[in-house]
mmCIF file of the N, C-alpha and C atoms, coordinates in Angstrom:
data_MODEL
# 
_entry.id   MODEL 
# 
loop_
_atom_site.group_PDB 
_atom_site.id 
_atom_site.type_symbol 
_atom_site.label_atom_id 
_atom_site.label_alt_id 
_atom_site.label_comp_id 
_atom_site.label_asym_id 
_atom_site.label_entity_id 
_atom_site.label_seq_id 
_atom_site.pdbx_PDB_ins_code 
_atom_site.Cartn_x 
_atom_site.Cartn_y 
_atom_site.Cartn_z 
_atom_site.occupancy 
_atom_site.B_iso_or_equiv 
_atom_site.pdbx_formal_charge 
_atom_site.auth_seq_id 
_atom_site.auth_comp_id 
_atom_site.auth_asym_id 
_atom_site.auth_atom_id 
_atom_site.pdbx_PDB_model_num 
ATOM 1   N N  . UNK A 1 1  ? 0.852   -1.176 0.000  1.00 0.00 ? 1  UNK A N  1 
ATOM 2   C CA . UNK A 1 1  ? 0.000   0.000  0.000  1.00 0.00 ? 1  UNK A CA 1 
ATOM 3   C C  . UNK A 1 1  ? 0.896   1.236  0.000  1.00 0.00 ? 1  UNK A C  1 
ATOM 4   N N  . UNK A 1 2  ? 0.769   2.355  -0.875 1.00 0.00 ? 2  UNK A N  1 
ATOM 5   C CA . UNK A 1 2  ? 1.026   3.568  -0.682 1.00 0.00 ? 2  UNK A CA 1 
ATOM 6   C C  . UNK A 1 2  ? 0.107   4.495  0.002  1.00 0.00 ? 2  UNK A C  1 
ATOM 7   N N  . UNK A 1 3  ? 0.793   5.765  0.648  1.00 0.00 ? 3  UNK A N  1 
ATOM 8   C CA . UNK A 1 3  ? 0.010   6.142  1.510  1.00 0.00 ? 3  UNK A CA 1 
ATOM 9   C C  . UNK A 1 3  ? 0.404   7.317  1.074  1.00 0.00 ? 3  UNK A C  1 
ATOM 10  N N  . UNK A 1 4  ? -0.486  8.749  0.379  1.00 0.00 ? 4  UNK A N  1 
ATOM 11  C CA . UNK A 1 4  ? 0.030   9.603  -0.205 1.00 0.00 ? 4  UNK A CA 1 
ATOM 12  C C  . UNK A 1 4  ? -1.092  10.569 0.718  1.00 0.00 ? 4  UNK A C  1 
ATOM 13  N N  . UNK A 1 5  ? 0.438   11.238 1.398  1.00 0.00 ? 5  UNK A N  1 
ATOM 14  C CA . UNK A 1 5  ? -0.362  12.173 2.421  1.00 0.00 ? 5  UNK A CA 1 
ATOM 15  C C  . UNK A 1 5  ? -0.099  13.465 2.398  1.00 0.00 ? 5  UNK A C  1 
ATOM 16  N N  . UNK A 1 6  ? -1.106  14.211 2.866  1.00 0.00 ? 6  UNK A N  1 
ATOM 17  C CA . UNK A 1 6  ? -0.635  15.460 2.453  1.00 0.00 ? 6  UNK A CA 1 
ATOM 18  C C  . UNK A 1 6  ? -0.351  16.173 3.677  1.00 0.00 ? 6  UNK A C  1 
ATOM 19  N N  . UNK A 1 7  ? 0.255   17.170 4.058  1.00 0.00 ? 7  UNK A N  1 
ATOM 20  C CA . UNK A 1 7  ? 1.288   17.390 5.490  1.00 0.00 ? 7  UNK A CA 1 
ATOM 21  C C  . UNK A 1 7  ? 0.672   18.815 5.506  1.00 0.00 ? 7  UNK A C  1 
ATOM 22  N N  . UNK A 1 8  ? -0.352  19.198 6.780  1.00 0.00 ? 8  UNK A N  1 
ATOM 23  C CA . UNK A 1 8  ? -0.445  20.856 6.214  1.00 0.00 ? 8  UNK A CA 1 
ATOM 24  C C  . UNK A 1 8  ? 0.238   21.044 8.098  1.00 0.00 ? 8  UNK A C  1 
ATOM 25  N N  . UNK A 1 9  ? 0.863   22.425 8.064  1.00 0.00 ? 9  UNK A N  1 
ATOM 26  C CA . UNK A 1 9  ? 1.726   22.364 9.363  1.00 0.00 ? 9  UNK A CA 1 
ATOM 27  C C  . UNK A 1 9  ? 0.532   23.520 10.061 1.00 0.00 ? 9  UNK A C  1 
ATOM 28  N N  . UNK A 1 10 ? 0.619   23.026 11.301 1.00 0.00 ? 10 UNK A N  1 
ATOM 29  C CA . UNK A 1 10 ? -0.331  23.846 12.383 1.00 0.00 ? 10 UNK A CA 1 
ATOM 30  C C  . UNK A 1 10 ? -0.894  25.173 12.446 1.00 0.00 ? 10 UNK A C  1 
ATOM 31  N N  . UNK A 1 11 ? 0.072   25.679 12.059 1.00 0.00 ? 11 UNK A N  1 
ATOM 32  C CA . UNK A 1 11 ? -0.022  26.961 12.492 1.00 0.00 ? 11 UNK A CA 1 
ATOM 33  C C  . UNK A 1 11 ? 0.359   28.207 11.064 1.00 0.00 ? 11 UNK A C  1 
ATOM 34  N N  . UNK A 1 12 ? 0.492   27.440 10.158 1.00 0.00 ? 12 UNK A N  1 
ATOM 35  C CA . UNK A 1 12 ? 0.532   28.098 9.060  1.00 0.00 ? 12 UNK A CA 1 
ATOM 36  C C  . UNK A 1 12 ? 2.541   29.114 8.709  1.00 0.00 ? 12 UNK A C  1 
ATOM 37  N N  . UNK A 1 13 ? 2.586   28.271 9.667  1.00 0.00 ? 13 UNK A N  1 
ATOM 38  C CA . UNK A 1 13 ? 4.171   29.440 9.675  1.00 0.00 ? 13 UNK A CA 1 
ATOM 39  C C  . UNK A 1 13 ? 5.260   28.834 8.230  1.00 0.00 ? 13 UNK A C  1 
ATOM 40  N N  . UNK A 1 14 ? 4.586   27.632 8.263  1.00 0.00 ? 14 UNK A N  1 
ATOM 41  C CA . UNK A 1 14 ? 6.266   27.095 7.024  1.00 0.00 ? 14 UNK A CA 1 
ATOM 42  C C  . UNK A 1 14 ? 5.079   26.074 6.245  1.00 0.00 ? 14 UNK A C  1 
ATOM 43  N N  . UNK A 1 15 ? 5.749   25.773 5.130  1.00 0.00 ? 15 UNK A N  1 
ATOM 44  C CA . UNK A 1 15 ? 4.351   25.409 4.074  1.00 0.00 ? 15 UNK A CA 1 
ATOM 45  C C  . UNK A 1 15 ? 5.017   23.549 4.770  1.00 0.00 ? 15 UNK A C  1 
ATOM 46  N N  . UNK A 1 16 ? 3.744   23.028 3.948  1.00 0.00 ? 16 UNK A N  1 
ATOM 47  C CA . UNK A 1 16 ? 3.643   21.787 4.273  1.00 0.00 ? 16 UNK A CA 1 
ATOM 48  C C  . UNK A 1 16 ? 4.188   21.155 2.918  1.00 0.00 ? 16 UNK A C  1 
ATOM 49  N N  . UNK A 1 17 ? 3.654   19.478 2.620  1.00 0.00 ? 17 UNK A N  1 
ATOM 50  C CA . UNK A 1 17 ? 3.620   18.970 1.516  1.00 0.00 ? 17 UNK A CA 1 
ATOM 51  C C  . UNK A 1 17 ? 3.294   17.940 1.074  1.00 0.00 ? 17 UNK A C  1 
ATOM 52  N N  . UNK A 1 18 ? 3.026   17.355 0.333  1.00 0.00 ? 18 UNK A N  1 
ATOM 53  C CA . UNK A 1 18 ? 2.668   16.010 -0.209 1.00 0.00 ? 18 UNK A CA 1 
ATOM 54  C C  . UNK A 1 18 ? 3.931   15.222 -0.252 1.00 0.00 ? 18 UNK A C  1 
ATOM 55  N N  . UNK A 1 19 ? 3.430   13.822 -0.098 1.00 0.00 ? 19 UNK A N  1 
ATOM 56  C CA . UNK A 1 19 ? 4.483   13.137 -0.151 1.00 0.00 ? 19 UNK A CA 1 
ATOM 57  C C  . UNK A 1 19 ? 3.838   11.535 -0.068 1.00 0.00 ? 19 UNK A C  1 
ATOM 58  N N  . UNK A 1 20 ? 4.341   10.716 -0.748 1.00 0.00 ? 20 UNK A N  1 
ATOM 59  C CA . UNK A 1 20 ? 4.128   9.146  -0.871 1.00 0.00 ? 20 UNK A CA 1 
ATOM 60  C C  . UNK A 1 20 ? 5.312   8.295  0.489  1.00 0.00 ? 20 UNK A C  1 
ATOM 61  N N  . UNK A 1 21 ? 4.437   7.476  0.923  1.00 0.00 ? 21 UNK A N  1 
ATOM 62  C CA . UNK A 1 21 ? 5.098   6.932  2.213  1.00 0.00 ? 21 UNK A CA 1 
ATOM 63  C C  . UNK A 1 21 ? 4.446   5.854  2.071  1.00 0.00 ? 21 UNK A C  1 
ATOM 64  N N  . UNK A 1 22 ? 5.582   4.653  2.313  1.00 0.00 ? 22 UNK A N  1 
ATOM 65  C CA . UNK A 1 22 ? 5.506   3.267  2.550  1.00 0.00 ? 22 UNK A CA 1 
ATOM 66  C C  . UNK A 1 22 ? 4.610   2.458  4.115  1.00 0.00 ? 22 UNK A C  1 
ATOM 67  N N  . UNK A 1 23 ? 4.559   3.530  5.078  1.00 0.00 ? 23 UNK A N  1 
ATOM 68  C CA . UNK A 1 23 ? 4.238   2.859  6.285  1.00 0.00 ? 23 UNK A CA 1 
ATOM 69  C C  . UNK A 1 23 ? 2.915   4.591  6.608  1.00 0.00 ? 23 UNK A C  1 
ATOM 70  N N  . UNK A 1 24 ? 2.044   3.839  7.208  1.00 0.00 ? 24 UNK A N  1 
ATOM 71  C CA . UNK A 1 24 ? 0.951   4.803  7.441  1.00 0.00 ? 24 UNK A CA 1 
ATOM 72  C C  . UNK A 1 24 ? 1.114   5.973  8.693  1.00 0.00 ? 24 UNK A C  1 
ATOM 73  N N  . UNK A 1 25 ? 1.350   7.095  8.379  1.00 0.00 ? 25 UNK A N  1 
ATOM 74  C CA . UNK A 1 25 ? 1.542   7.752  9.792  1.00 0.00 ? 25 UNK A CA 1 
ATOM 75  C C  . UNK A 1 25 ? 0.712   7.814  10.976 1.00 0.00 ? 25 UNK A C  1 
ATOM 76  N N  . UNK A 1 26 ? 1.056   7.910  12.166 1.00 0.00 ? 26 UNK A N  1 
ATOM 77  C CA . UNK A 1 26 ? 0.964   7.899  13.351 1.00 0.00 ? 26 UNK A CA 1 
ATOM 78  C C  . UNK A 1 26 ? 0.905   9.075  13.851 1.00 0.00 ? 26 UNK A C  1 
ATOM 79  N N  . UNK A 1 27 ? -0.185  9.642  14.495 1.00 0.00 ? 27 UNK A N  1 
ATOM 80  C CA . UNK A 1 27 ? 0.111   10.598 15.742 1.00 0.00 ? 27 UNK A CA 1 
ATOM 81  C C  . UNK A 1 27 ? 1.263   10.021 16.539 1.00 0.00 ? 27 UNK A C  1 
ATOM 82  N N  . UNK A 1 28 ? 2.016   11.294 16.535 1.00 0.00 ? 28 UNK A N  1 
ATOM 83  C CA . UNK A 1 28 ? 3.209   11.546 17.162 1.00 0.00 ? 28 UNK A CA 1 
ATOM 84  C C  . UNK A 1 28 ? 4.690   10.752 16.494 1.00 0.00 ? 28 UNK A C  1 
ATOM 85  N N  . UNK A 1 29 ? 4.123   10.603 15.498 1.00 0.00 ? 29 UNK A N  1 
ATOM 86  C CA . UNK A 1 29 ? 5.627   10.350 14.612 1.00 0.00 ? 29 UNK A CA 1 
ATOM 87  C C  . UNK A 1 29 ? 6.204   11.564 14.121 1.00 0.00 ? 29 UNK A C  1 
ATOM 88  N N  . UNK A 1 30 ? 7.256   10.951 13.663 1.00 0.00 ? 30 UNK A N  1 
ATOM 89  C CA . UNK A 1 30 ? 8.016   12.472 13.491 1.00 0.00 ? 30 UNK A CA 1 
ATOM 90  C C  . UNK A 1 30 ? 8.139   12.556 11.557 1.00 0.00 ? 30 UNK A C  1 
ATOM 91  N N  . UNK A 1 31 ? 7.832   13.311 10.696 1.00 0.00 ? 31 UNK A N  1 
ATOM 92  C CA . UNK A 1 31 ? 8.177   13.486 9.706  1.00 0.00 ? 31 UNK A CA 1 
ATOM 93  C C  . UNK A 1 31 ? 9.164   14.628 9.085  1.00 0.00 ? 31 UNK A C  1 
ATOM 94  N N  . UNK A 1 32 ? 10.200  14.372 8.461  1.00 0.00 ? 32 UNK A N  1 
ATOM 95  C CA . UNK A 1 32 ? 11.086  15.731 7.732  1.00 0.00 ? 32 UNK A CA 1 
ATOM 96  C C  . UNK A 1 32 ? 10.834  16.363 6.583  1.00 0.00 ? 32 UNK A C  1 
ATOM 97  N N  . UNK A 1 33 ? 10.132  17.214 6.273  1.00 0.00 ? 33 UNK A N  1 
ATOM 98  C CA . UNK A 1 33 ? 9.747   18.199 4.752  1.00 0.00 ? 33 UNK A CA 1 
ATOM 99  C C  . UNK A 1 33 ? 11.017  19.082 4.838  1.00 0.00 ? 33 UNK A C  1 
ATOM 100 N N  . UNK A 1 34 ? 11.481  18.845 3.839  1.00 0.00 ? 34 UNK A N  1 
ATOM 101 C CA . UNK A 1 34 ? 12.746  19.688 3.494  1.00 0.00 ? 34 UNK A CA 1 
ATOM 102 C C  . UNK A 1 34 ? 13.598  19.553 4.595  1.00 0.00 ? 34 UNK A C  1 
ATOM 103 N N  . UNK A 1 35 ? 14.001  20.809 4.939  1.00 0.00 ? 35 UNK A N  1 
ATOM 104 C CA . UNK A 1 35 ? 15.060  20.946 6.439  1.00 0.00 ? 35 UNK A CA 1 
ATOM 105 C C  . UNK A 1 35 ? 14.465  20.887 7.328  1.00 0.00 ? 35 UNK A C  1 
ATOM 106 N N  . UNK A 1 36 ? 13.068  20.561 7.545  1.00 0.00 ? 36 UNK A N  1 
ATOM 107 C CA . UNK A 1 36 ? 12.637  20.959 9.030  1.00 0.00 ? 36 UNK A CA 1 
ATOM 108 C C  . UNK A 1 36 ? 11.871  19.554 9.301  1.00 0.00 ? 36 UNK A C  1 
ATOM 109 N N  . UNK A 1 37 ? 11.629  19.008 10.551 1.00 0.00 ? 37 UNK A N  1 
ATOM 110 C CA . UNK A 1 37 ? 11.046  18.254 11.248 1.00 0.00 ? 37 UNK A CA 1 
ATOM 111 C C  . UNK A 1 37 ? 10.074  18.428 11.957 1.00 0.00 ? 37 UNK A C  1 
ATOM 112 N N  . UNK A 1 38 ? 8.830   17.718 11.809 1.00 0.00 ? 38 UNK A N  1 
ATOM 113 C CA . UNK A 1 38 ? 7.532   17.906 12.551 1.00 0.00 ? 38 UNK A CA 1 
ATOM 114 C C  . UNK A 1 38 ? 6.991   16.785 13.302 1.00 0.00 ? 38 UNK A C  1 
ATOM 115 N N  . UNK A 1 39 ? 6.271   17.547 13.825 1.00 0.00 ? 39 UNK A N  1 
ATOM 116 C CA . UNK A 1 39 ? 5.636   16.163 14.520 1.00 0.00 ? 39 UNK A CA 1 
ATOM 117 C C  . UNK A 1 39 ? 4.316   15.900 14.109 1.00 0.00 ? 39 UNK A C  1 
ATOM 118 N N  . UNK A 1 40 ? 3.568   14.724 13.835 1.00 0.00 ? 40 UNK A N  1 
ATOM 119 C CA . UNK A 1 40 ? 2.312   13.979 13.843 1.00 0.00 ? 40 UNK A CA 1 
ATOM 120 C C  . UNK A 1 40 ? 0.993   14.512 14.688 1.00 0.00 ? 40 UNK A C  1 
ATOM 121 N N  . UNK A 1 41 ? 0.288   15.296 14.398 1.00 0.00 ? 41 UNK A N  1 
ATOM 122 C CA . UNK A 1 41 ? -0.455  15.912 15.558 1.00 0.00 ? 41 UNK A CA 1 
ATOM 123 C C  . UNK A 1 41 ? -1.649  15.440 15.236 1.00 0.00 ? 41 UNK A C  1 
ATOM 124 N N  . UNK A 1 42 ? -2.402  14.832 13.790 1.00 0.00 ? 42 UNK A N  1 
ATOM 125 C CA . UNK A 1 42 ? -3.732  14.181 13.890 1.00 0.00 ? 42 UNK A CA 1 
ATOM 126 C C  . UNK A 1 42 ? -3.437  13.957 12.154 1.00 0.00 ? 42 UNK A C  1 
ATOM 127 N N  . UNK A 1 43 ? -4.524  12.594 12.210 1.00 0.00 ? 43 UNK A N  1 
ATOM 128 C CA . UNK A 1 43 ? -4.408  12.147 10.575 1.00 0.00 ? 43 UNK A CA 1 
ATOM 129 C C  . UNK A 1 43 ? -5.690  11.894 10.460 1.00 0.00 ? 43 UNK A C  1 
ATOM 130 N N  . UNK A 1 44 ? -6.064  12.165 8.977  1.00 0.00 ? 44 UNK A N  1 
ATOM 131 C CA . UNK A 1 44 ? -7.393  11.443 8.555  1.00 0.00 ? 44 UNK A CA 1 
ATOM 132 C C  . UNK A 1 44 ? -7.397  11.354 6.840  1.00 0.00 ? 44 UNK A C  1 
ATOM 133 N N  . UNK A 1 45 ? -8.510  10.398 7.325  1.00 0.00 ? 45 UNK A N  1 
ATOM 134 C CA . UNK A 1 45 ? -8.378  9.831  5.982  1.00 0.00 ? 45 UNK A CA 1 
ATOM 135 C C  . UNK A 1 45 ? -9.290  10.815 4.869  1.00 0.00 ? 45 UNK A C  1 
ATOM 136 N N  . UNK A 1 46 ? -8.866  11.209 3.675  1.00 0.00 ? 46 UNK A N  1 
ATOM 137 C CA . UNK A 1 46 ? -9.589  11.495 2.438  1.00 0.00 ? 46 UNK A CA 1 
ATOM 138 C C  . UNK A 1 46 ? -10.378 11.095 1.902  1.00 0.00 ? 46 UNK A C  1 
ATOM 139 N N  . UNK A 1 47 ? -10.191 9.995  1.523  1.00 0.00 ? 47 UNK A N  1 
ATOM 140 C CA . UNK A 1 47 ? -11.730 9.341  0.824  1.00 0.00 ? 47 UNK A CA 1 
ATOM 141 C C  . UNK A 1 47 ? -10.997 7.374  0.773  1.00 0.00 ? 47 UNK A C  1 
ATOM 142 N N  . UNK A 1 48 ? -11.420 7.132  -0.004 1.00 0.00 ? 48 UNK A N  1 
ATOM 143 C CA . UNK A 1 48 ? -11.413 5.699  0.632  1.00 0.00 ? 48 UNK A CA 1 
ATOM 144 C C  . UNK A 1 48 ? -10.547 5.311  -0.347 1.00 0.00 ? 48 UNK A C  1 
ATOM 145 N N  . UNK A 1 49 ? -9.582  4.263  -0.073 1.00 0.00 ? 49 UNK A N  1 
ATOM 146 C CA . UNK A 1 49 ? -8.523  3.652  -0.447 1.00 0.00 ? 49 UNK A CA 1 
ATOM 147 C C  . UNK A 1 49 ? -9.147  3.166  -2.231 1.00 0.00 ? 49 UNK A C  1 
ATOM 148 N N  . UNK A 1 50 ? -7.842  3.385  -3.150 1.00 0.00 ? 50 UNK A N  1 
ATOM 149 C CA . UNK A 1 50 ? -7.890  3.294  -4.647 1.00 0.00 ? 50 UNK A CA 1 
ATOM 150 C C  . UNK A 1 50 ? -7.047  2.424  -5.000 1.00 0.00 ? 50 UNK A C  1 
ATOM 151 N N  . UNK A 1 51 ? -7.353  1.293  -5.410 1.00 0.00 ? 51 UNK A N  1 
ATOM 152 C CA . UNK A 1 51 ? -6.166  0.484  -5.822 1.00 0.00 ? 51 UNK A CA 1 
ATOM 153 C C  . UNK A 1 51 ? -5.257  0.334  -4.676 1.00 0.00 ? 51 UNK A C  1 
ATOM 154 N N  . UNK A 1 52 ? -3.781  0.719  -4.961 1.00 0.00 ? 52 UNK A N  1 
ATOM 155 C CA . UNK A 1 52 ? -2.917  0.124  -3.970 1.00 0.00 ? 52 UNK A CA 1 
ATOM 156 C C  . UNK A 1 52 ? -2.612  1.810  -3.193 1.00 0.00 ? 52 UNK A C  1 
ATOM 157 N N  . UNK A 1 53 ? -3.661  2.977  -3.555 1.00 0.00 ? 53 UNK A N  1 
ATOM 158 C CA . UNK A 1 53 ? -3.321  4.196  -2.979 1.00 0.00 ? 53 UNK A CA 1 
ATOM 159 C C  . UNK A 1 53 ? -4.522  4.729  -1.437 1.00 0.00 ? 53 UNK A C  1 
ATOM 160 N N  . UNK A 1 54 ? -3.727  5.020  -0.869 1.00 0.00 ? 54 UNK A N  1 
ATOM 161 C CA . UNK A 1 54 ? -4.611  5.697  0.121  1.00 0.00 ? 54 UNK A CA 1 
ATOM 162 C C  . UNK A 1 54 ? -4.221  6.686  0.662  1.00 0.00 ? 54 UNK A C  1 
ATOM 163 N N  . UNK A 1 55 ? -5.205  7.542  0.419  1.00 0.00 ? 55 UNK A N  1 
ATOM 164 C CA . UNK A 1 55 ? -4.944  8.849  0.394  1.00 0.00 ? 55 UNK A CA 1 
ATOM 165 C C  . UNK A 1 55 ? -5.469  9.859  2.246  1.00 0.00 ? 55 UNK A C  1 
ATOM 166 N N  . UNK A 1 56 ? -4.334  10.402 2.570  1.00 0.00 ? 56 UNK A N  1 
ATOM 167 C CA . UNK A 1 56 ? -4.453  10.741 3.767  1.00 0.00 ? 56 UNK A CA 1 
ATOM 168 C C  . UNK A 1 56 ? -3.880  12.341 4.439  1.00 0.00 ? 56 UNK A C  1 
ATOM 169 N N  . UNK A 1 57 ? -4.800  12.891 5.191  1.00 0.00 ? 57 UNK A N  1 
ATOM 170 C CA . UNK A 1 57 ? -4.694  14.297 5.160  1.00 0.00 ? 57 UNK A CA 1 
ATOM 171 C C  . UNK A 1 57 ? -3.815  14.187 6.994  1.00 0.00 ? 57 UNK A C  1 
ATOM 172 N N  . UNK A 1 58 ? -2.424  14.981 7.103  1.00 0.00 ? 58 UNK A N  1 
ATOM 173 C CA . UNK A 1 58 ? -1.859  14.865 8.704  1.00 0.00 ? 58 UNK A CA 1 
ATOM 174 C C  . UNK A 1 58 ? -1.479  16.534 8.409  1.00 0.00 ? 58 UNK A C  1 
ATOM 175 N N  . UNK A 1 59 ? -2.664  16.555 10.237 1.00 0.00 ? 59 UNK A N  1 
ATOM 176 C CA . UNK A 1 59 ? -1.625  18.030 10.617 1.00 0.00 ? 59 UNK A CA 1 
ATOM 177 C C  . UNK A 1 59 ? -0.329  17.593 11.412 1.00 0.00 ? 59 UNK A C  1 
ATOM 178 N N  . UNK A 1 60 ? 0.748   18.713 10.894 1.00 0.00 ? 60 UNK A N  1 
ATOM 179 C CA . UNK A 1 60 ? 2.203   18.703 11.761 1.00 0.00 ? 60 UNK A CA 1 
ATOM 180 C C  . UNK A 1 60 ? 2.056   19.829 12.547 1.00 0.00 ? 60 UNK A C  1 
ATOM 181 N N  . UNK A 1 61 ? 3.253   19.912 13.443 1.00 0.00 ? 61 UNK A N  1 
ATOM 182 C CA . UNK A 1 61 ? 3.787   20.810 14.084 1.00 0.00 ? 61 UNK A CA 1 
ATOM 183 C C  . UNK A 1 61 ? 5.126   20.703 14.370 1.00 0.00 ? 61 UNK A C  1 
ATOM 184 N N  . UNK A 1 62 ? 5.918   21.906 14.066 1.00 0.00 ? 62 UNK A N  1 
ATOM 185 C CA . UNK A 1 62 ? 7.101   21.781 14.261 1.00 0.00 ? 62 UNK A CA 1 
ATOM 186 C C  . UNK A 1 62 ? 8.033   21.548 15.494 1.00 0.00 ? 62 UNK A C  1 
ATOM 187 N N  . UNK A 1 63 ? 8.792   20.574 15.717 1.00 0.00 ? 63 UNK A N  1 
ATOM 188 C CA . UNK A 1 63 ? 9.920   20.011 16.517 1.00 0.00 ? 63 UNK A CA 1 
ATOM 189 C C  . UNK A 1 63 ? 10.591  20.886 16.743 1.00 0.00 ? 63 UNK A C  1 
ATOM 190 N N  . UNK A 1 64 ? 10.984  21.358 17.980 1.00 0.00 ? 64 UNK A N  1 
ATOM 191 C CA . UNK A 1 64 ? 11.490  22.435 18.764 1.00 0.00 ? 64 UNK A CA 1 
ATOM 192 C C  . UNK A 1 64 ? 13.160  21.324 18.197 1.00 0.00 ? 64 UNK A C  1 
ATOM 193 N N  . UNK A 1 65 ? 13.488  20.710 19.103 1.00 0.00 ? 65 UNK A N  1 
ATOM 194 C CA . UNK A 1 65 ? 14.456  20.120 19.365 1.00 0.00 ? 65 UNK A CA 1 
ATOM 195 C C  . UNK A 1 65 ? 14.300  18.468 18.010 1.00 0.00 ? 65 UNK A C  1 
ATOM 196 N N  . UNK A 1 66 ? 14.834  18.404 16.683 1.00 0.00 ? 66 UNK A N  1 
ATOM 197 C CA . UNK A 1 66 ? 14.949  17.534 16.192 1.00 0.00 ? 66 UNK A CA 1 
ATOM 198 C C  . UNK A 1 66 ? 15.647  16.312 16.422 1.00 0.00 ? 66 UNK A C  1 
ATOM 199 N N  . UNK A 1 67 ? 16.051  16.101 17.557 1.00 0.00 ? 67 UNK A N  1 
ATOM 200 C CA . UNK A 1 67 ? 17.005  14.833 17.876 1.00 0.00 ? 67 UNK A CA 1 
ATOM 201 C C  . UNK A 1 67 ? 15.705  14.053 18.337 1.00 0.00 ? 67 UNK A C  1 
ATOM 202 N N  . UNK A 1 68 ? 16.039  12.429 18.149 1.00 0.00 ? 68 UNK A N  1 
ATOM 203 C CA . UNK A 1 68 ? 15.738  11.645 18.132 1.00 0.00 ? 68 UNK A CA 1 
ATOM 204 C C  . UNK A 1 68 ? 15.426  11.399 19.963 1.00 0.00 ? 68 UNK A C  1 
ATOM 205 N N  . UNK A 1 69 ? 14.154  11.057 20.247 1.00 0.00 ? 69 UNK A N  1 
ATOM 206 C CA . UNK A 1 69 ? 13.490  10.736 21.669 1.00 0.00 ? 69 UNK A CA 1 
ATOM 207 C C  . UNK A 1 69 ? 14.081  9.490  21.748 1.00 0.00 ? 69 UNK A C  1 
ATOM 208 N N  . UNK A 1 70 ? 14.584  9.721  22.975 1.00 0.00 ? 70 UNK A N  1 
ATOM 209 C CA . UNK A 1 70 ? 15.295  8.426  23.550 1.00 0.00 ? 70 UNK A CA 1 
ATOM 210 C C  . UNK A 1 70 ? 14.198  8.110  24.661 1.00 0.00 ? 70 UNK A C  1 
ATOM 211 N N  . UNK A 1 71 ? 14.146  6.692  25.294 1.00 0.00 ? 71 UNK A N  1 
ATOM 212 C CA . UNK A 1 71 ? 13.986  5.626  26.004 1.00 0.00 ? 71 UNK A CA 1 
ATOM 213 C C  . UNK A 1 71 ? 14.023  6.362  27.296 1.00 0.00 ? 71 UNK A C  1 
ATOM 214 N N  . UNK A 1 72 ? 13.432  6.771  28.673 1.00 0.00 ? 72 UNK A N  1 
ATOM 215 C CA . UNK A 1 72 ? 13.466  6.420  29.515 1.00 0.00 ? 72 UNK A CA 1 
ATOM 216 C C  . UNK A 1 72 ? 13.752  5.712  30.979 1.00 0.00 ? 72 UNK A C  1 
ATOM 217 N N  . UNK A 1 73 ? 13.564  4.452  30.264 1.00 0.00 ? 73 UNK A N  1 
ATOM 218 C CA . UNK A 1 73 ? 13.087  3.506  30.823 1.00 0.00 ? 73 UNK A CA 1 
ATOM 219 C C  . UNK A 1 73 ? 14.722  2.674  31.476 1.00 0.00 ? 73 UNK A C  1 
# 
């Protein structure tokens, strides 16, 4: 399945974008458009899956700190 989503960012400050992705996004994953990194803040779906496409609308918000969340635990 392709998952062709379109990325609009929160708050309108830096443009978003389309993009084809192998694995379906997640609230609170992290995605990179150009130089900048966002985070996953809500997804939904467009209209209903086409062939091997499914088409999907995620708001971002931008990642203060882009390094990778470590473990806790």
């Amino acid at each position: 399945m392709i998952y062709k989503v379109s990325y609009v960012v929160l708050d309108g400050t830096l443009p978003g974008g389309i993009k084809n992705e192998t694995e379906r996004p997640q609230i609170g994953n992290r995605v990179r458009i150009g130089k900048h990194v966002f985070e996953i803040v809500d997804v939904q779906e467009v209209m209903p899956p086409r062939g091997d496409f499914l088409y999907l609308h995620a708001t971002i918000e931008p990642v203060a700190d882009p390094a990778p969340q470590e473990s806790t635990s």
